[in-house]
N, C-alpha and C positions, 0 to 999 in steps of 0.2 A: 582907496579903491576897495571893494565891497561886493561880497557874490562871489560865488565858484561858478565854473560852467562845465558840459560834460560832454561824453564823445556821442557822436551817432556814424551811423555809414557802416559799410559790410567791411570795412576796415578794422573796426573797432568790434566788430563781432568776432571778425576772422580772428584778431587779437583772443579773445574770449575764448572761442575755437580751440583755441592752441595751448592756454591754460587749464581748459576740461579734459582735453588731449592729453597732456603731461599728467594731469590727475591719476587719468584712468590708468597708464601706464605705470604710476607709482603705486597704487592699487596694487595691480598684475606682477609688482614686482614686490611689494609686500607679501601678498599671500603668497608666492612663489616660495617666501624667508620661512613661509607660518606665523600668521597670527597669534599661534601659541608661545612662540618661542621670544614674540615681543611684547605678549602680555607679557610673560616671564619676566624679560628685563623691566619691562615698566615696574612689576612688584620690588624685583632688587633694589632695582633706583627707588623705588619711593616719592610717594605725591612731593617730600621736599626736596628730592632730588630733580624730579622734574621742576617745580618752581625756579629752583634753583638756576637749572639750564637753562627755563626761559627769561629770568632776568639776565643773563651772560645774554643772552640773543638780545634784548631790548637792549642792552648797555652796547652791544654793536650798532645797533640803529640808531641809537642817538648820538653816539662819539660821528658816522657816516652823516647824518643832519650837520651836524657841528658844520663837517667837511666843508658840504653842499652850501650852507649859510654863507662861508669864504668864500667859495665862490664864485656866488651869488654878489655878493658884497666887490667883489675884485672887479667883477664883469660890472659893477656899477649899476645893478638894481638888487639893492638890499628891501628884502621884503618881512617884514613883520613877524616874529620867528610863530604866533601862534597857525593863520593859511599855510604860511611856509612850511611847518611839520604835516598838516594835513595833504598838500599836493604832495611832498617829499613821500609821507607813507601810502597814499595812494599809488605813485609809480608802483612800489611792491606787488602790487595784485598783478600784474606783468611779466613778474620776476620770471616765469620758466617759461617766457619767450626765448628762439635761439639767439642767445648774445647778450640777453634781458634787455633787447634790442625796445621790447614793448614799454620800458621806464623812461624812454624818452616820452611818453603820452605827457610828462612833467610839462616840458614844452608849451603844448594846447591849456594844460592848466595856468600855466604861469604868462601866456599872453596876454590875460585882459589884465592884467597887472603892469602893462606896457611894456614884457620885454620880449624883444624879438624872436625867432626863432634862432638865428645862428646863434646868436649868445646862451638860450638853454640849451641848444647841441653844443657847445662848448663844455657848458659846465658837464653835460652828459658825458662826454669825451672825455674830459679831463677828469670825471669822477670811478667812470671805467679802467682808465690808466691807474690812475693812483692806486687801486682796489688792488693792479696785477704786478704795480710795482711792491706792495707790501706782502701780498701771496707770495712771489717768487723769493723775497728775502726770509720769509718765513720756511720754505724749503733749504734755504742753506744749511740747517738746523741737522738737515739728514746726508748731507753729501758724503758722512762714512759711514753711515746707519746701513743705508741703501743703497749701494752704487748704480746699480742697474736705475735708476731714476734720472742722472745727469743728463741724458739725451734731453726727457723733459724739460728738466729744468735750464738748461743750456740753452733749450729752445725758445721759454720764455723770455731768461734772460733776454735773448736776442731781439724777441716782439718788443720790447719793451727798451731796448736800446734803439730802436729803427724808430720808434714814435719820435723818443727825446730827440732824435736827431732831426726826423723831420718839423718837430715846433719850435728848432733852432735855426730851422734857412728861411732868415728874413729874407735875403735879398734871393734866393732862388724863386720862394712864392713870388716876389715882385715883379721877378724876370716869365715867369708863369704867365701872370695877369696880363703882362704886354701883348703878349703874344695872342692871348683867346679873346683879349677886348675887343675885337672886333669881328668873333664869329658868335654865331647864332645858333651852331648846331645845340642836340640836347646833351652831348659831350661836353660841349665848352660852357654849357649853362652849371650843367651839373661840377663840372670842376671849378667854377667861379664861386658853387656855394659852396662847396669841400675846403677851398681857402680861404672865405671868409667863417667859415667855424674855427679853422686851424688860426688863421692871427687871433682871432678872439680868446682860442684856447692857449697863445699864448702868454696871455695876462695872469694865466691857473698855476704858470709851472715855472715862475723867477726862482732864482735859489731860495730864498725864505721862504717863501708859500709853498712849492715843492716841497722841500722840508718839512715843514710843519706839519701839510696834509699826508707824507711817507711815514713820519709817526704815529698820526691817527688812525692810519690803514692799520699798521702792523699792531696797534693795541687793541683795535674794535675788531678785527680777526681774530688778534691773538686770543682775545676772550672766549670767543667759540671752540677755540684749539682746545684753551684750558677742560671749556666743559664738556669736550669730547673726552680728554681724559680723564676727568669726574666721573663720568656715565660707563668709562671701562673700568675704571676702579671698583664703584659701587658694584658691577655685575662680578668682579674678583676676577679681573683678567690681570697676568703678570709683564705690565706695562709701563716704562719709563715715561715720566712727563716731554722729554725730547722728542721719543720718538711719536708717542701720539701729539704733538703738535706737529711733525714732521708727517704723517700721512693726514691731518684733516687740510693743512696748508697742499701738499703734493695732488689730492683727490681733487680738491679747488681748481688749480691750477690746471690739473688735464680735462675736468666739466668744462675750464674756460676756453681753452686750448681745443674744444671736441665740438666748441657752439651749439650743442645740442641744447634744449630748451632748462635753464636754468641749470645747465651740466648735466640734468639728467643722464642716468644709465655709466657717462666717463666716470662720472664722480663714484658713485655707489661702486662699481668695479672695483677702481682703485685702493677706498678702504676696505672694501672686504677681503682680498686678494693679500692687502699687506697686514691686514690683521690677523689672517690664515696662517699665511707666514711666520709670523710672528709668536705660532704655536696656540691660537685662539681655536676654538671650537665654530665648524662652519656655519652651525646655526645660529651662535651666538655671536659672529663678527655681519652676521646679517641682520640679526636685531638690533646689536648695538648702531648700527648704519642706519637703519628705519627708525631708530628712535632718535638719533640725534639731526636726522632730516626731517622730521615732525615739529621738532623744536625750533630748526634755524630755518631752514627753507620753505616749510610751509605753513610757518608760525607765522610768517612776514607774508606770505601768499593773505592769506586769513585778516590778518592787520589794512593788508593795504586793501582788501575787498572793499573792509569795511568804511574805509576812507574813502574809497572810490564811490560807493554808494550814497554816502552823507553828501560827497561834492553832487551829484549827481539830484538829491533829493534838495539841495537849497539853492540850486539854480535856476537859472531862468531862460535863457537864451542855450541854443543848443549849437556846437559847431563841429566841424568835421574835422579827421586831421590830416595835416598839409599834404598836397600833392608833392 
């Protein structure tokens, strides 16, 4: 199979919309920091500091490919790993959709490759879960750091207990299916696709594959964690490696928990608030924040632009995405 294809439709603009939106906001909330005060950091850190940070950001993206490849591979269309990296970092340019709801576009890319829709909502599913199952084990890290956090993370915990349990009732989904096979409304349509993603997703999450993909979550996070604490260090803030992997994992988790477009606004809160805390300087726990969100979140905005473009410039046939 040969060829990318691209989106069209006020869909995929609205999509677009919504990443210019997030932009502008991240803007308004930079200069809000001072632009001065994250050149600043930028000079502390240093051009190799910054390199530095963005291979931690790439070595998350590609440990998270790994993931997606499993699978891809599990759901039984194993695809080529060079297209497969290209639709993979394309989703990115979506990334500060609410929920990065917009990284299922993968989907539309990954259908002329014959695979269907519920099976990349699967893997979307199952790539979402795993992301929050390694964030929230990555907050354990601060349960006496922080107390006041536990709600949070209890919280999660929780979302994330209620999934596993739901892609463990074989036979409730079946006793489900009996029941709406024979209506028509747009309830019982839509909950017949809802469980045909959810059996599929549960091919993603046998104990080995679970496994395997809860420790690629927690190392290709934990990466970012790491160079959140690199970028405090370098600026000379007086920062334990626990506790800064404890608030970039905690910020994570309440941007996820907030659905706001790419965690915008929960996240940024979060570490400036416990960086403050922490006896940091207010202007300097907001640089540090804008720079290491330049690095990971809209380094990978940037990346998957460009990916999305290329698919878009070696296509041919144009499609919409699914009703």
């Amino acid at each position: 199979m040969t060829g990318q294809t691209y989106l069209s439709g006020w869909k995929y603009r609205a999509l677009i919309l919504s990443v210019v939106v997030s932009a502008i906001g991240y803007l308004s909330f930079s200069l809000w920091g001072g632009w001065e005060a994250v050149a600043k950091s930028v000079k502390e850190v240093g051009i190799l500091g910054v390199a530095i940070t963005l291979l931690m950001s790439s070595f998350n993206y590609l440990l998270r490919f790994v993931r997606w490849q499993i699978y891809l591979k599990v759901l039984g269309h194993a695809i080529p790993w060079k297209p497969s990296l290209k639709i993979y970092l394309a989703g990115f340019a979506l990334t500060t959709t609410p929920g990065k709801a917009g990284e299922a576009l993968r989907g539309v890319l990954l259908k002329p490759w014959g695979m269907p829709y519920r099976k990349s909502f699967a893997a979307f599913f199952s790539e979402r879960l795993s992301d929050l199952i390694g964030i929230v084990l990555l907050t354990f890290l601060g349960l006496t750091l922080y107390p006041d956090a536990r709600p949070v993370i209890i919280f999660g915990a929780i979302c994330v207990g209620i999934m596993i349990v739901i892609l463990s009732q074989q036979k409730s989904l079946e006793w489900i299916e009996r029941i709406i096979q024979e209506r028509n409304s747009k309830l019982a349509q839509l909950s017949r696709h809802l469980i045909d993603i959810i059996k599929e997703a549960q091919h993603c999450h046998k104990v080995e594959i679970l496994l395997l993909t809860t420790l690629l979550a927690i190392i290709s996070w934990g990466a970012e964690a790491v160079a959140f604490y690199w970028i405090l260090t370098w600026m000379g803030a007086d920062i334990t490696l626990q506790f800064a992997m404890f608030v970039y994992a905690l910020a994570m988790l309440a941007g996820a928990i907030s659905f706001m477009p790419g965690g915008l606004g929960g996240t940024e809160a979060v570490m400036v608030t416990l960086l403050i805390w922490n006896g940091m300087h207010n202007a300097d726990a907001v640089a540090a924040t804008v720079l290491l969100r330049l690095a990971t979140l809209w380094f990978a905005v940037s990346i998957g632009s460009i990916c999305l473009s290329l698919a878009k410039t070696e296509s041919n046939p144009t499609i919409t995405l699914p009703k």
